[in-house]
Short mmCIF file of the C-alpha atoms (twelve columns), coordinates in Angstrom:
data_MODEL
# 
_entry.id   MODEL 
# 
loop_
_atom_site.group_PDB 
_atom_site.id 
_atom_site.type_symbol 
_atom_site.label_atom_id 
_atom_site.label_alt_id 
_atom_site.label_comp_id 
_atom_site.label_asym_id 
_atom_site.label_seq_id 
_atom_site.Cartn_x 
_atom_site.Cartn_y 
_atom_site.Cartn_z 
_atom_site.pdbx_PDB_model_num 
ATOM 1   C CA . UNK A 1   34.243 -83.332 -6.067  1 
ATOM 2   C CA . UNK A 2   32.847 -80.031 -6.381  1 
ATOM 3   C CA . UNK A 3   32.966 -79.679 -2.653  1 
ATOM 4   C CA . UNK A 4   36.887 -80.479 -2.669  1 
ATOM 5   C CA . UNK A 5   37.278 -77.943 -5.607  1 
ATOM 6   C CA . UNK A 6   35.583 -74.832 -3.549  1 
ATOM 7   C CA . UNK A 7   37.745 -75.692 -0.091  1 
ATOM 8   C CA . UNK A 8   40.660 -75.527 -2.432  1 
ATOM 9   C CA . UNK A 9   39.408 -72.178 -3.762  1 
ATOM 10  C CA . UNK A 10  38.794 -71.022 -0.535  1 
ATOM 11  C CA . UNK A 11  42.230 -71.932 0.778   1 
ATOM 12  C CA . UNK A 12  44.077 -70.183 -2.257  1 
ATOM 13  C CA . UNK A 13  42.504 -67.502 -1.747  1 
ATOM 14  C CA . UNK A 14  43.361 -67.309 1.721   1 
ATOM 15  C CA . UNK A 15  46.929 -67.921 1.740   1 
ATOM 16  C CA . UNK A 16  46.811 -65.133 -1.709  1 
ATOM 17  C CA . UNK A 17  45.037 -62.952 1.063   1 
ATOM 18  C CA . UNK A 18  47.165 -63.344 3.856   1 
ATOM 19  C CA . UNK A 19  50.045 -62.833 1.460   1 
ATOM 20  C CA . UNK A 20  49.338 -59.696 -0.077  1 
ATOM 21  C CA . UNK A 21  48.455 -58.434 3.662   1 
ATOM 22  C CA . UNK A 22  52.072 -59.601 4.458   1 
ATOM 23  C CA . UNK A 23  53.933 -57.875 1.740   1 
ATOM 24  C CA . UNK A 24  51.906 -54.603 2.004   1 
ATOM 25  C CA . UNK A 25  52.549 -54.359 6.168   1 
ATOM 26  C CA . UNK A 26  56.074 -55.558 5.293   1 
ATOM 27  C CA . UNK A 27  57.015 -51.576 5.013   1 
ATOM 28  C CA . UNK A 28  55.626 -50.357 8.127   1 
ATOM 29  C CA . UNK A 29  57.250 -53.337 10.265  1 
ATOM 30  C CA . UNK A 30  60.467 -52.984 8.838   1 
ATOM 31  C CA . UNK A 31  60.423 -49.396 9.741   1 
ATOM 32  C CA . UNK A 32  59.073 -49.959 13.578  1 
ATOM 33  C CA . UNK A 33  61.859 -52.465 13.966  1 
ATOM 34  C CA . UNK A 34  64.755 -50.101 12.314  1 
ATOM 35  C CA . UNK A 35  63.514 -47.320 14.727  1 
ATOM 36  C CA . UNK A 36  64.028 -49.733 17.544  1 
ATOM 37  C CA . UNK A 37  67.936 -49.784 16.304  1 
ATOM 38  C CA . UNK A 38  70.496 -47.763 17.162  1 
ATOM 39  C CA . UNK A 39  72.057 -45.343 14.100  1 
ATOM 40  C CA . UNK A 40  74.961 -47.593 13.557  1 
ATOM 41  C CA . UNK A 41  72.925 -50.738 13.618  1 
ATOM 42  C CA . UNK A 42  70.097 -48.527 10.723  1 
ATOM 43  C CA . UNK A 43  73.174 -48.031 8.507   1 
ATOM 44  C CA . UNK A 44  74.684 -51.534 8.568   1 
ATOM 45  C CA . UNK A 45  72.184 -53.058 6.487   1 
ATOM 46  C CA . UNK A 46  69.001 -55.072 6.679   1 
ATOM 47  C CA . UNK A 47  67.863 -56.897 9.704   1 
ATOM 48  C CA . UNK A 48  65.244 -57.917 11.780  1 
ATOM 49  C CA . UNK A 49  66.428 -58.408 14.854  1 
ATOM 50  C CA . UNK A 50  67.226 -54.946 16.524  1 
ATOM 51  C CA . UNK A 51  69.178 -54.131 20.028  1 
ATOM 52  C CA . UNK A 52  65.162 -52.543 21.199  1 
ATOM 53  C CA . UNK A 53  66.191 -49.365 22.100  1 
ATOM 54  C CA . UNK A 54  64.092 -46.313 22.419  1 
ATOM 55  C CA . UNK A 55  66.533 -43.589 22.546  1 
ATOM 56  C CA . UNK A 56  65.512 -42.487 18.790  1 
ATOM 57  C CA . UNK A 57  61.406 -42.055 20.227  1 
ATOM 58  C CA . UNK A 58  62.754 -39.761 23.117  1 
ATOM 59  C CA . UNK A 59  65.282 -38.027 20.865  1 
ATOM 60  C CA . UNK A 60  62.755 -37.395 18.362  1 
ATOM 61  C CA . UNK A 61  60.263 -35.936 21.100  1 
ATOM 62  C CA . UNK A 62  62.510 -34.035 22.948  1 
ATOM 63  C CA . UNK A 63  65.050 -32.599 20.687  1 
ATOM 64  C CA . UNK A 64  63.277 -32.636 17.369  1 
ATOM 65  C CA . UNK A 65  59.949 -31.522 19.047  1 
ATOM 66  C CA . UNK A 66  56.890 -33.585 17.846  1 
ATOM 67  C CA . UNK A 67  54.209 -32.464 18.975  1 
ATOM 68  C CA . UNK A 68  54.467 -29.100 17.055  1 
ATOM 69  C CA . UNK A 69  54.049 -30.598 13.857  1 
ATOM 70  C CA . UNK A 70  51.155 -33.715 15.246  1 
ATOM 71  C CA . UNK A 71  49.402 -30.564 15.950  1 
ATOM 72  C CA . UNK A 72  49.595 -28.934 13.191  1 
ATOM 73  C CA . UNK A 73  48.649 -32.157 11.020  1 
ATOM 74  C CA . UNK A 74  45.703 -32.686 13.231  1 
ATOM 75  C CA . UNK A 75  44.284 -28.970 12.485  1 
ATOM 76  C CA . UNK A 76  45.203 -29.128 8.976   1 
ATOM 77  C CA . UNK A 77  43.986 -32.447 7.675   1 
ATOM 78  C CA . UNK A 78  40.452 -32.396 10.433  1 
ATOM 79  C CA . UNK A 79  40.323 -28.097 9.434   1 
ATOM 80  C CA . UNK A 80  40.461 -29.018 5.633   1 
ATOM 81  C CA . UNK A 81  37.978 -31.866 5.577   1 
ATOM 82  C CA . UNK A 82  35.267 -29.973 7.639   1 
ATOM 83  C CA . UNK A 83  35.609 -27.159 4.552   1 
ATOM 84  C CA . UNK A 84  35.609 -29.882 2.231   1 
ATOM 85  C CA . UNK A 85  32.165 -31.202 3.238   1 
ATOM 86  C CA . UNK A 86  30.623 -27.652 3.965   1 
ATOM 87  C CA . UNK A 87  31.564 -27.183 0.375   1 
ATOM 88  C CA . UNK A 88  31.188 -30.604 -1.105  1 
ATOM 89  C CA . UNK A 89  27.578 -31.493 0.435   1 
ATOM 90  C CA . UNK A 90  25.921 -28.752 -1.703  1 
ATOM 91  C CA . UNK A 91  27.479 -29.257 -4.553  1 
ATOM 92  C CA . UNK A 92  27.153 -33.053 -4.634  1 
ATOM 93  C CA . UNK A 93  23.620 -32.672 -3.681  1 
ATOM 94  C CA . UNK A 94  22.708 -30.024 -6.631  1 
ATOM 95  C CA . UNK A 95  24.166 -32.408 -9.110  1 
ATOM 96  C CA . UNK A 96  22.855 -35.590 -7.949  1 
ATOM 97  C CA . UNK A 97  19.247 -34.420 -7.473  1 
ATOM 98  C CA . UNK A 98  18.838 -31.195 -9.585  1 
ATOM 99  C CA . UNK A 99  21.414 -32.637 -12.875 1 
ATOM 100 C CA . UNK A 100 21.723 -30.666 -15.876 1 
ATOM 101 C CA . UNK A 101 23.434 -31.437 -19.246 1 
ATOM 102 C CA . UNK A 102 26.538 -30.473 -18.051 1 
ATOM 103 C CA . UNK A 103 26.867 -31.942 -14.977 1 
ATOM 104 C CA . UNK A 104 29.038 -35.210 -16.010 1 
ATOM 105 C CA . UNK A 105 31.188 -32.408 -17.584 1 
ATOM 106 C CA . UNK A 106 31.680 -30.531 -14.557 1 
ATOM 107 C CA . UNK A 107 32.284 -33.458 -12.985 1 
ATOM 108 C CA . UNK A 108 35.450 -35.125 -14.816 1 
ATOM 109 C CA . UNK A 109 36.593 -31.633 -15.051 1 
ATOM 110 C CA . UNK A 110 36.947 -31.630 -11.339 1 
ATOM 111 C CA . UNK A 111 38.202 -35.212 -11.340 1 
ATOM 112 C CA . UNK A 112 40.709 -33.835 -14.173 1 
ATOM 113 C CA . UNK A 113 42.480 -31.224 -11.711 1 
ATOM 114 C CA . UNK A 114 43.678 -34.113 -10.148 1 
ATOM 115 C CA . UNK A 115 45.984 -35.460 -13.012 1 
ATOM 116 C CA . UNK A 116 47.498 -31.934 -13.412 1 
ATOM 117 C CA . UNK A 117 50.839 -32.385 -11.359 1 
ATOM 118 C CA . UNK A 118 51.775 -30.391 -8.729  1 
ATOM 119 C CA . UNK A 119 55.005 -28.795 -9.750  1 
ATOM 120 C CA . UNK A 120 53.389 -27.407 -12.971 1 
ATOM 121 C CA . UNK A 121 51.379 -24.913 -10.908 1 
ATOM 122 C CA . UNK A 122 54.327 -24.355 -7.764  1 
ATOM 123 C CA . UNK A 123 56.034 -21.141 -8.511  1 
ATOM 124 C CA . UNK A 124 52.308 -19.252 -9.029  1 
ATOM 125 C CA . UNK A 125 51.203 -20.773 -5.882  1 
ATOM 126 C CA . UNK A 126 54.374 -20.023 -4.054  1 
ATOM 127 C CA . UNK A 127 54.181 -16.217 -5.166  1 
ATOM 128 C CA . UNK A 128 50.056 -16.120 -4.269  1 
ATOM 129 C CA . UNK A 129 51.155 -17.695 -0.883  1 
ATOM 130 C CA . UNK A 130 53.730 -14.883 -0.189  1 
ATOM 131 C CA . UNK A 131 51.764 -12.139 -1.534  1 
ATOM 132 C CA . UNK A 132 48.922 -12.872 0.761   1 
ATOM 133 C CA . UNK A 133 50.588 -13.745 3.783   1 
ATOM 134 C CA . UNK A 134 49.684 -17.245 3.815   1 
ATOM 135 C CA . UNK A 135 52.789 -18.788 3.645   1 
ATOM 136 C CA . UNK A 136 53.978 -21.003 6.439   1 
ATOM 137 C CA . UNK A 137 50.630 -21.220 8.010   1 
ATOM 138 C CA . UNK A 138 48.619 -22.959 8.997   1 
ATOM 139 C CA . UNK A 139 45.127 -20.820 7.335   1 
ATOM 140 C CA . UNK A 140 47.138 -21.431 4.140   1 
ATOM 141 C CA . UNK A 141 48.114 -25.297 4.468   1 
ATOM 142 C CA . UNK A 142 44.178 -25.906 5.262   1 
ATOM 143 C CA . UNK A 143 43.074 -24.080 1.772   1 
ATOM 144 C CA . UNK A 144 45.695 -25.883 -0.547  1 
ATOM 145 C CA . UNK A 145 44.701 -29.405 0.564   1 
ATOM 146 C CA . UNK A 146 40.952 -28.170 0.567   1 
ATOM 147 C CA . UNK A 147 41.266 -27.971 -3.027  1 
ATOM 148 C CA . UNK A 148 43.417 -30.518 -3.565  1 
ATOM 149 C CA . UNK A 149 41.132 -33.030 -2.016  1 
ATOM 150 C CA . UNK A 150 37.679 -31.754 -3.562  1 
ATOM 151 C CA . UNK A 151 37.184 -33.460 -6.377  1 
ATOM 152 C CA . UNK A 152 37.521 -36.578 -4.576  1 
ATOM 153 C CA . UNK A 153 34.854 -35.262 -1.739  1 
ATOM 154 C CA . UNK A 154 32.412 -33.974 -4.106  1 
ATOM 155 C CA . UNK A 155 32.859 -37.352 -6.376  1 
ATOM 156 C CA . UNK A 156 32.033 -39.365 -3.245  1 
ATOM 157 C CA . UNK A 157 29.656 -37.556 -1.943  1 
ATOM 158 C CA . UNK A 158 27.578 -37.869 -5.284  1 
ATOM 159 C CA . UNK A 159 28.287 -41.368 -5.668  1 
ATOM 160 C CA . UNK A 160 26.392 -42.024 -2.398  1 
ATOM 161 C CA . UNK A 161 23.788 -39.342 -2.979  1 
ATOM 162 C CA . UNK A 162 22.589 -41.277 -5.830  1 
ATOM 163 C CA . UNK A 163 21.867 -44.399 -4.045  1 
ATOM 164 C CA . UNK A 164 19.399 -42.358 -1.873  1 
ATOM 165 C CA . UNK A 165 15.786 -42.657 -3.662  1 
ATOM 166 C CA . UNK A 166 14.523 -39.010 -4.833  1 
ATOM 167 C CA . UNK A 167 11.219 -39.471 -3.602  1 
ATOM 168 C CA . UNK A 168 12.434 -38.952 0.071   1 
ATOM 169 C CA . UNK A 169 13.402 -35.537 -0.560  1 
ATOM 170 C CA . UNK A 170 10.340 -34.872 -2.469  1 
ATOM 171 C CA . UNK A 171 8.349  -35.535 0.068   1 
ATOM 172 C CA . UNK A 172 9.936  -33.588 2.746   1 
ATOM 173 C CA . UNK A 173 9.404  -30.628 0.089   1 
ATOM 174 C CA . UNK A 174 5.499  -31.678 -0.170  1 
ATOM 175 C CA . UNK A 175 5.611  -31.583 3.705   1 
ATOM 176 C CA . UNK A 176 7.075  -27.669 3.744   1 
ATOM 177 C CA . UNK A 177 10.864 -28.908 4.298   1 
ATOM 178 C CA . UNK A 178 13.105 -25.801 3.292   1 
ATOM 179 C CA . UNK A 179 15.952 -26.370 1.264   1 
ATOM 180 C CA . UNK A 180 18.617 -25.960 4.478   1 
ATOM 181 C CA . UNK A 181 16.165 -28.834 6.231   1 
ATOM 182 C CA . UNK A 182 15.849 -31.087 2.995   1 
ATOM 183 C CA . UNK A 183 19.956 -31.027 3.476   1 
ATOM 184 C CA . UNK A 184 20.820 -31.433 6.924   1 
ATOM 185 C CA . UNK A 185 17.423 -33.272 8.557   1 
ATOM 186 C CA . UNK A 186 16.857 -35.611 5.282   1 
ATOM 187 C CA . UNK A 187 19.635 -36.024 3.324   1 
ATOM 188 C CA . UNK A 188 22.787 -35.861 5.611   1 
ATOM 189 C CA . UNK A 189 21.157 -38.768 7.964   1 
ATOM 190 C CA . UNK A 190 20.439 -41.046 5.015   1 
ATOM 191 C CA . UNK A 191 24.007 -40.429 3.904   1 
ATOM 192 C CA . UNK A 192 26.035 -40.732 7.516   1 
ATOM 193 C CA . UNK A 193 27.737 -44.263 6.134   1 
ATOM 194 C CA . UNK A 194 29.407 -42.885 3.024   1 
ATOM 195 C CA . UNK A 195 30.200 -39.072 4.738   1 
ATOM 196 C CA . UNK A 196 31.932 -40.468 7.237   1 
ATOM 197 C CA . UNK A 197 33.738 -42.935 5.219   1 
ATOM 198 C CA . UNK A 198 34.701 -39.134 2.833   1 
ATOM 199 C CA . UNK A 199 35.799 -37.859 5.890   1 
ATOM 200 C CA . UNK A 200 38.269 -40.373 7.068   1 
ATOM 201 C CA . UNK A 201 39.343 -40.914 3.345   1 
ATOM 202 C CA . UNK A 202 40.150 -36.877 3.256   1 
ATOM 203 C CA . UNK A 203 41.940 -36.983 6.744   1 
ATOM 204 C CA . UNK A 204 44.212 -39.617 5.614   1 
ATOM 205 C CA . UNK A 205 44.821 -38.095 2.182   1 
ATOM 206 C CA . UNK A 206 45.525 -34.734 3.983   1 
ATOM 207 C CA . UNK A 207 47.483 -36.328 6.608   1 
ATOM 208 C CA . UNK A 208 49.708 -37.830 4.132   1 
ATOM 209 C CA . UNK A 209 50.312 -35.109 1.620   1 
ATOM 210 C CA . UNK A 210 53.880 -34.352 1.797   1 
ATOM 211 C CA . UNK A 211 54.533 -32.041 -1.599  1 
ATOM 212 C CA . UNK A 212 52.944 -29.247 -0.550  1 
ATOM 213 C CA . UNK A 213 53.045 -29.355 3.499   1 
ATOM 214 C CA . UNK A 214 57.255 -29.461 2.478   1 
ATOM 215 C CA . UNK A 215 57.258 -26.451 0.221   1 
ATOM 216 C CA . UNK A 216 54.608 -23.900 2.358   1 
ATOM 217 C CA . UNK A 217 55.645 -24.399 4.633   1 
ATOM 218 C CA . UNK A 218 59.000 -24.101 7.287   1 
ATOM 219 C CA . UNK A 219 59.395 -23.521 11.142  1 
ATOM 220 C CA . UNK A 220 55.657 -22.615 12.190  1 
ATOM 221 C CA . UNK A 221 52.972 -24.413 10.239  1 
ATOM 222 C CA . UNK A 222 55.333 -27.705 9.470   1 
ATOM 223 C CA . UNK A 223 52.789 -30.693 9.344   1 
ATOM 224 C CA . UNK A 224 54.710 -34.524 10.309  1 
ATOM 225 C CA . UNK A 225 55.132 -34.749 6.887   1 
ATOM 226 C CA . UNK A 226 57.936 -32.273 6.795   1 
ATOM 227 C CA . UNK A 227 58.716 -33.029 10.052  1 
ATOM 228 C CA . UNK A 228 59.782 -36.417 8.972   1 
ATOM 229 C CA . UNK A 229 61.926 -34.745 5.777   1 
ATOM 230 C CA . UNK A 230 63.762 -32.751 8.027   1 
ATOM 231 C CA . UNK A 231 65.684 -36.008 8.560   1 
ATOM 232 C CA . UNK A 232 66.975 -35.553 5.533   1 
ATOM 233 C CA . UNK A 233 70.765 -33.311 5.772   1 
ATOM 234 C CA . UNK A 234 73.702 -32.887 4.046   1 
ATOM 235 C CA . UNK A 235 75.590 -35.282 6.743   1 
ATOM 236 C CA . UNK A 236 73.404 -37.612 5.194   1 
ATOM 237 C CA . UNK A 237 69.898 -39.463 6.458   1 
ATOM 238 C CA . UNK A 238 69.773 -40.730 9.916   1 
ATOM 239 C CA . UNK A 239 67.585 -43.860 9.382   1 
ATOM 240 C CA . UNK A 240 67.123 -44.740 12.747  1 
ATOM 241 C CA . UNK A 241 65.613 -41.461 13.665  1 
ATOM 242 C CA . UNK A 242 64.142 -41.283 10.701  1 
ATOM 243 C CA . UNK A 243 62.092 -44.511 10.993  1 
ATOM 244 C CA . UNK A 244 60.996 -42.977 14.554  1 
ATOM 245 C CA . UNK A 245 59.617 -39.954 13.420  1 
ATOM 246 C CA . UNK A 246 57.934 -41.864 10.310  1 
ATOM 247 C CA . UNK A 247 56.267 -44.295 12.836  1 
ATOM 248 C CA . UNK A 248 55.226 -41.901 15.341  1 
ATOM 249 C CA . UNK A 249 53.840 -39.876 11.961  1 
ATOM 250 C CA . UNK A 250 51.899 -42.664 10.854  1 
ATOM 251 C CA . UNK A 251 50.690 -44.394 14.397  1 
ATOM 252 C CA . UNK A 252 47.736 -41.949 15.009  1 
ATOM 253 C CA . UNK A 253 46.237 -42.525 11.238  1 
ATOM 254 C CA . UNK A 254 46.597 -45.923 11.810  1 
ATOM 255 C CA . UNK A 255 45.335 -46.320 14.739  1 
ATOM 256 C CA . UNK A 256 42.162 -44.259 13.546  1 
ATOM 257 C CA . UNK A 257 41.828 -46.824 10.990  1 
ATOM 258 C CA . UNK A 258 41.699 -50.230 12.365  1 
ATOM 259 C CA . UNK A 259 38.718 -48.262 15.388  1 
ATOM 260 C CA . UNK A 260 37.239 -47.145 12.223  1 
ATOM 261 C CA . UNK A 261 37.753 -49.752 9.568   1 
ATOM 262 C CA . UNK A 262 34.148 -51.397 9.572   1 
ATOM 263 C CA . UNK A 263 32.429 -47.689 9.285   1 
ATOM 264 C CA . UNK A 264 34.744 -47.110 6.890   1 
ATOM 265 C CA . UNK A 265 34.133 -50.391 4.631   1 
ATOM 266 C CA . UNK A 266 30.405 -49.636 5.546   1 
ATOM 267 C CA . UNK A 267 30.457 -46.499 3.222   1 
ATOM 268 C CA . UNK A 268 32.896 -47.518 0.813   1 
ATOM 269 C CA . UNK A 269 30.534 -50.296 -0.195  1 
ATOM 270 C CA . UNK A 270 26.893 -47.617 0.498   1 
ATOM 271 C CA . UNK A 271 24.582 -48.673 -1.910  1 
ATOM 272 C CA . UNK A 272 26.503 -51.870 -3.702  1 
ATOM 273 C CA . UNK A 273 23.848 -54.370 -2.689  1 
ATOM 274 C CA . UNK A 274 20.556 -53.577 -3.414  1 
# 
C-alpha cells in the first residue's frame, strides 16, 4: 500500500513537473514559431502552424543589423560582471570572515537599493550621463548595470563564503599567506561552484535588462534589448520581425544555459547538504 501511494506521488509530481516546464517554455515557442510566419500571417491571430519562412531572420540581420547590438550585449553584460566580482569578492569576503555589528545592516541596505524603482532616480541619472559623456556608450551601459546588479553579487558571494570553514584561511595566514594570496590561491578555488554560478546569474540579469539599455542609450551603444524595442513604431508593431529579433536576442543566453545548467545548479545549491 505504501508502495502504491509513493509511485502515485512520484507520478503527480511528474506530470505537475512536466507541466509547469510546458507552460513556462510555452512563451519562447510561441514566439520561434510566429517568427517563422510571415507579417500578415503574425497579425491574423494565434496559431501554431506557420508557412516556415525565414525571410524575417535575414531581414532582421541584414537590414536591421544584429550584430551591432549582440556585440554590444556581449561587452556589456561579460564587461559588467567581471567589475562586479573584482568588486564583490572583497567585499563579500571582509564581511563573511572579518563581520562587524553592522554588517547585516550594510547588507539589506544593499539588498534595499534593489526595491527602489528605476524611474524614481532617471532624470538625475540621465543628466550625470550627459554631463560626463557617458551617454550612449558603451563605458556608461557597463557602470549602470554594475551597480544595478551588486547587491545581488555581493549577497551571493557571501552566502557561499560562509559555507567555507574559517580555519582554512587561518591557516594559510599561520603559513605566511598575504592577504592578496589568502583571496585568490585559498578562497577563490574553494568558492569556483557558487562564482561561477554569480557570474552566469549576472550575465543573464545584464543581458536582459531592458529599462536602462532603452533610455542610455540610442544608435551606438544599443544592447538587443533595445534592439528588439526598436520594433516598436508608430505604423504599429511588426510581430513577425519582432519575434525574430526577440529569438535571435534570447538564443545565445539560452544556449549558455542548458551547456551550463549543471555548474550552474552546482552553485546555486553550494553548501545545502552538509
Amino acid at each position: 500500500m505504501a508502495r502504491a501511494v509513493t509511485t502515485q506521488r512520484k507520478v503527480f509530481f511528474t506530470v505537475a513537473s512536466w507541466a509547469v516546464a510546458l507552460l513556462i517554455f510555452f512563451p519562447i515557442l510561441y514566439t520561434v514559431i510566429t517568427s517563422l510566419k510571415s507579417e500578415t500571417e503574425a497579425i491574423q491571430g494565434f496559431g501554431l502552424i506557420p508557412s516556415f519562412t525565414f525571410e524575417n531572420y535575414v531581414l532582421v540581420q541584414t537590414q536591421n543589423g544584429y550584430f551591432k547590438p549582440f556585440m554590444n550585449s556581449v561587452v556589456i553584460s561579460v564587461g559588467s560582471t567581471l567589475i562586479a566580482l573584482l568588486i564583490a569578492v572583497p567585499a563579500a569576503w571582509a564581511m563573511a570572515f572579518s563581520p562587524t555589528k553592522r554588517t547585516k545592516d550594510i547588507l539589506m541596505w544593499m539588498l534595499s537599493t534593489k526595491m527602489m524603482p528605476a524611474v524614481g532616480v532617471l532624470v538625475p541619472m540621465y543628466l550625470i550621463f550627459r554631463d560626463t559623456a557617458l551617454l550612449d556608450t558603451r563605458l556608461g551601459l557597463t557602470v549602470v548595470l554594475t551597480m544595478i546588479n551588486l547587491p545581488i553579487v555581493v549577497w551571493m558571494l557571501y552566502t557561499y563564503f560562509r559555507e567555507i570553514p574559517g580555519e582554512i584561511l587561518e591557516a594559510a595566514r599561520m603559513d605566511g599567506a598575504s592577504l592578496w594570496n589568502e583571496i585568490v590561491h585559498v578562497l577563490t578555488p574553494m568558492a569556483v561552484p557558487g562564482i561561477a554560478s554569480t557570474m552566469l546569474l549576472n550575465i543573464i540579469l545584464a543581458w536582459n535588462e531592458a529599462f536602462w539599455s532603452i533610455r542610455l542609450s540610442a544608435a551606438n551603444a544599443a544592447p538587443l534589448t533595445a534592439f528588439i524595442a526598436s520594433f516598436s513604431s508608430p505604423q504599429g508593431l511588426f510581430w513577425a520581425k519582432l519575434s525574430a529579433a526577440s529569438t535571435l536576442a534570447i538564443a545565445p543566453i539560452l544556449v549558455m544555459g542548458w551547456f551550463s545548467q549543471r555548474q550552474l545548479v552546482r552553485g546555486l545549491t553550494f553548501g545545502a547538504v552538509k
